[in-house]
N, C-alpha and C positions, 0 to 999 in steps of 0.2 A: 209874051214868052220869048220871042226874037231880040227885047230890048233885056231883058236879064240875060242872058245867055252871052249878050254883047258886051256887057258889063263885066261878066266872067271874063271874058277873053282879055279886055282891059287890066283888070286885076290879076292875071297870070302872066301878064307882062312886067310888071315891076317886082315880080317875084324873083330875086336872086339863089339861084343854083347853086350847090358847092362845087368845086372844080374837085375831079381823085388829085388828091394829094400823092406824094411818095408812098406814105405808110398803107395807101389803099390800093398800089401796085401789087401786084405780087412778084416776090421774091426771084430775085434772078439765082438759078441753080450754082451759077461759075462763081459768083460769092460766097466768099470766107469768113466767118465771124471772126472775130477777133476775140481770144481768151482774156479773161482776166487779168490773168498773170503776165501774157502780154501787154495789155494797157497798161497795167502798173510799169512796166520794164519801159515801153514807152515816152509815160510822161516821165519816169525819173531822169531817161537819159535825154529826154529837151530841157534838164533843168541845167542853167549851166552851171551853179552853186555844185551839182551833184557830181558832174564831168570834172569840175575844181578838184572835190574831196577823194574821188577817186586818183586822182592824178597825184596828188599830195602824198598819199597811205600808199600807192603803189610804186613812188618812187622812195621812199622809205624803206620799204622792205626789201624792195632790190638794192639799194643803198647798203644796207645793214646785212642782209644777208650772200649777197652776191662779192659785194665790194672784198669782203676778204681774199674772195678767191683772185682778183687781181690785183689787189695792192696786196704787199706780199713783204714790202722793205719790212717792216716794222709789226711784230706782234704787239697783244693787247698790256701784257705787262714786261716785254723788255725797255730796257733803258740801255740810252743813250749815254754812254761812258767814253766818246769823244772829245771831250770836251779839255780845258787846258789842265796844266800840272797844278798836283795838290802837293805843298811843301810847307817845311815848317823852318823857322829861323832862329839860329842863340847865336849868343855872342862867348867869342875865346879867345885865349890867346896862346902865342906859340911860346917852341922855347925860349926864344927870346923876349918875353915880357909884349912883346905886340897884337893889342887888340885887334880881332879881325869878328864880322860877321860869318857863321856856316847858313850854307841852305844845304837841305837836306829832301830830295823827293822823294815823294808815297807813291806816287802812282799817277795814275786822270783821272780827274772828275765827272763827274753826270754835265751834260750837255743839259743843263736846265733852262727854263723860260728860252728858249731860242724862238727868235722872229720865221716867220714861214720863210721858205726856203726852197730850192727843187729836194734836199734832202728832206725835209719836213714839210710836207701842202702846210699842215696849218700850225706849223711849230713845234715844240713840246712843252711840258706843263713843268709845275713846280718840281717833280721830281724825276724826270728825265725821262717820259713819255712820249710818243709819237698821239698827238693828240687826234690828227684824223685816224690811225688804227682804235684807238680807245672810241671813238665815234661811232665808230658800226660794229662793234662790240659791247657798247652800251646801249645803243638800241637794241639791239636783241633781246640784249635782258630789261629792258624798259619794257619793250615789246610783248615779251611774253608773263612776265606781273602780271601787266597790266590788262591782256586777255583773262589767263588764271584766274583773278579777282573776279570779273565781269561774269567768265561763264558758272563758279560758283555761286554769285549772286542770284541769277538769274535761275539755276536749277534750283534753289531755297527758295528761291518767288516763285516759281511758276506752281510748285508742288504745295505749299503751306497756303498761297491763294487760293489754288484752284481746289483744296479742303475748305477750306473756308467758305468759299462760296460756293462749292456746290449743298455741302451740308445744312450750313447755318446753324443758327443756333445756337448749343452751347459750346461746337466744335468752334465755331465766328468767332464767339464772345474769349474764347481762351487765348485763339491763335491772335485775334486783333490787340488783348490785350498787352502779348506777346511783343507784337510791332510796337505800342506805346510806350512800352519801360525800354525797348532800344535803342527805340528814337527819343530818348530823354536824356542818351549816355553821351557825355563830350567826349568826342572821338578820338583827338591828340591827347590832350593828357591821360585817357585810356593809353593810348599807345606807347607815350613814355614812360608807364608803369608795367605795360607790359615789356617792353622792352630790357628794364631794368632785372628785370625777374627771367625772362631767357639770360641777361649775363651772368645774375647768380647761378643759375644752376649749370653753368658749362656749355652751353650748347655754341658752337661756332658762329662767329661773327657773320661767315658769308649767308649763312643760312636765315640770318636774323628779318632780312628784307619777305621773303619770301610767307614765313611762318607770319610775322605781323599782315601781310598783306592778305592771306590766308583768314586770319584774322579781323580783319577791317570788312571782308567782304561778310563773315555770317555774323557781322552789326548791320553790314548793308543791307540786307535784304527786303525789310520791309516795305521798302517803296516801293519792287517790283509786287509784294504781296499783296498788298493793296490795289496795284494798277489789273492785276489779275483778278482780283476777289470781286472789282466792281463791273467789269466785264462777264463773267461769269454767273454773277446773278442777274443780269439782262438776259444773258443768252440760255439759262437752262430752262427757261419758260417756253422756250420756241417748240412747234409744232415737231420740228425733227428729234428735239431731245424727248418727247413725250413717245416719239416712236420707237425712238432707241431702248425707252423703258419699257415699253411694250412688250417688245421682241425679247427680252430678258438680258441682254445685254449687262456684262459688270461696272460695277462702277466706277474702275480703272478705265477701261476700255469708254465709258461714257466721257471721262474728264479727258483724256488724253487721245482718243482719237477723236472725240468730234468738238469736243468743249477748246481745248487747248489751242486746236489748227486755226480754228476761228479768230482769235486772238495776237496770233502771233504775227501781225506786223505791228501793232502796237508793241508786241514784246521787243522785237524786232529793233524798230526805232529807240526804244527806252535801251538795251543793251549798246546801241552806238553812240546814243551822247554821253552813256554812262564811262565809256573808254576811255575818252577825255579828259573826265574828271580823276580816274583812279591812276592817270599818269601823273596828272597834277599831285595825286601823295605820295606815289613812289617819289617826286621830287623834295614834297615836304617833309616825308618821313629822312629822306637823307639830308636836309637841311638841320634834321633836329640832331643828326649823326646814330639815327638807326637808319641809314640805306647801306650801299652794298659797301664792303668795307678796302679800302687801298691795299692790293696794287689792282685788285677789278675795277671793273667801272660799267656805271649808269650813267645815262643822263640826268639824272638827278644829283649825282655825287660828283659828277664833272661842274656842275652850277655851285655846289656848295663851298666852293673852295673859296668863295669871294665873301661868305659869311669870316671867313679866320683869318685872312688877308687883304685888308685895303689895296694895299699897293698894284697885287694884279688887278683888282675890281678898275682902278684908276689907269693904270697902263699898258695893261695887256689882256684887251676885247678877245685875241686870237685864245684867249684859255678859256674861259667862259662863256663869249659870245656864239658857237658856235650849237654845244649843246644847246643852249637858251632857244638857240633860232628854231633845233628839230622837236623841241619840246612846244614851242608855238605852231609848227605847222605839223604834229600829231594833233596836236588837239582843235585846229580849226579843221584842219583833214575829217576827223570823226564828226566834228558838229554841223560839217555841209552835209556830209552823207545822212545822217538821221535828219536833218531837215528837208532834203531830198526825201528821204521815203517817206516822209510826216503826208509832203503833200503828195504823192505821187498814190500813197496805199489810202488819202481819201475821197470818199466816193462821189463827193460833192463836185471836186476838180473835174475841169471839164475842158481845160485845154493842158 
């Protein structure tokens, strides 16, 4: 009995113990959790791509919107009428039979293509334009298109998705099939037909940018419906939406307060890389000479000038080059930022 009981003791010896870990401590009161919405805010702002994109868009907008209120020389469509005598020359003679040349002056000319200057930061353009004023007056209006578009997009996504996918069935099968005939449609020669058709019927040039673009977005919309519609059908399964139906809750009130919230950093992110892209038509749409029309200006239409003139393309960067550059870092600006929140709002991430 003494030699078993010995052996016990021997074999409780090589027994290893757990040590309490952390998670078997308990809880210290003075600790904070940390919210969701703070981690998210967290990891975005260690990303440094995210810190970039911000920095880019916010100096943009104070560019474009502030800049006016100190540079002051030069509005968006004065010209520059500086520039030398405009004359014209014949040939006469007097009373005495002697040929002479007349000049005769008109007036001054527009100070065109001037090299940058303390009168001009970055020169003026082919027809007598202060081209840094037209600079942050055509971001503005690049700027807000290019929102416009985006957040109509996305109101048509989120609402035709989130039917679709909560419903299904033959509400799916119409609205999906809806999405495949227009995402079938080629999107610029649509718009040089429509474009053509707002100039027959009268409607003003300035407005042309706006109404296409208007336009382009309820073609766009599918892809948000879709990104909506497949979410959506994951998430109405869950135990909380089964609760919400319980309680009698409507069916508005089911997709948009609880279906929708869920979703929305995927919306989120999809609405920021989408900015990018619809500045890139605002520029192709004025390259095709439906953007905003002379004496305003876009960044778009400040680029297109080098489609109808070599000459400046070849020798004067200060006329094009500059919008080109704020239409490159609009659009890397928005593509850090949605890559930023891509990884920041997934759940996976873990530094």
């Amino acid at each position: 009995m003494e030699e078993k009981n010995l052996n016990e003791v021997e074999n409780l010896e090589n027994i290893e113990f757990d040590t309490p870990t952390d998670a078997d401590k308990p809880l210290d009161k003075n600790i904070k959790l940390m919210s969701p919405g703070r981690m998210v805010a967290r990891r975005f702002f260690r990303s440094k791509l995210s810190i970039a994109g911000i920095s880019m868009i916010l100096a943009l907008f104070l560019f474009c919107w502030l800049g006016p209120v100190v540079y002051t020389a030069w509005g968006e469509t004065e010209t520059d009428r500086s520039g030398a005598y405009d004359y014209f020359e014949y040939e006469a003679k007097d009373e005495n039979g002697n040929q002479f040349v007349q000049f005769i002056v008109s007036g001054y000319s527009i100070n065109k293509l001037a090299l940058p200057s303390g009168e001009h930061i970055l020169g003026t353009d082919q027809i007598g334009m202060d081209i840094f004023a037209r600079l942050m007056y055509g971001g503005r209006r690049s700027l807000i298109i290019s929102f416009m578009a985006v957040f109509i997009t996305a109101a048509l996504g989120i609402v035709m998705g989130g039917l679709a996918g909560y419903y299904g069935g033959i509400v799916d099968n119409i609205i999906m099939r809806i999405c495949d005939m227009l995402m079938c449609l080629p999107t610029l020669p649509l718009m040089l037909i429509l474009g053509t058709v707002l100039e027959s019927i009268g409607i003003k040039s300035i407005y042309y940018i706006y109404i296409l673009m208007i336009l382009l977005a309820l073609f766009s919309w599918p892809g948000m419906a879709r990104l909506v519609r497949g979410q959506i059908l994951y998430l109405r399964e869950q135990e909380y939406m089964v609760a919400a139906e319980a309680m009698g809750f409507s069916t508005a009130r089911r997709i948009f307060k609880h279906l929708v919230p869920n979703i929305l950093p995927q919306i989120m992110v999809s609405m920021t890389l989408s900015l990018g892209s619809m500045i890139l038509y605002e520029s192709t749409l004025s390259y095709l000479n439906l953007g905003v029309p002379a004496p305003y200006a876009s960044w778009g239409s400040m680029v297109e000038i080098i489609s109808r003139d070599t000459e400046i393309l070849k020798n004067y960067f200060n006329v094009w080059g500059p919008p080109g550059i704020c239409i490159i870092i609009a659009v890397l600006g928005f593509n850090f930022i949605g890559d930023g929140l891509r990884d920041a709002l997934d759940p996976k991430q873990r530094r």
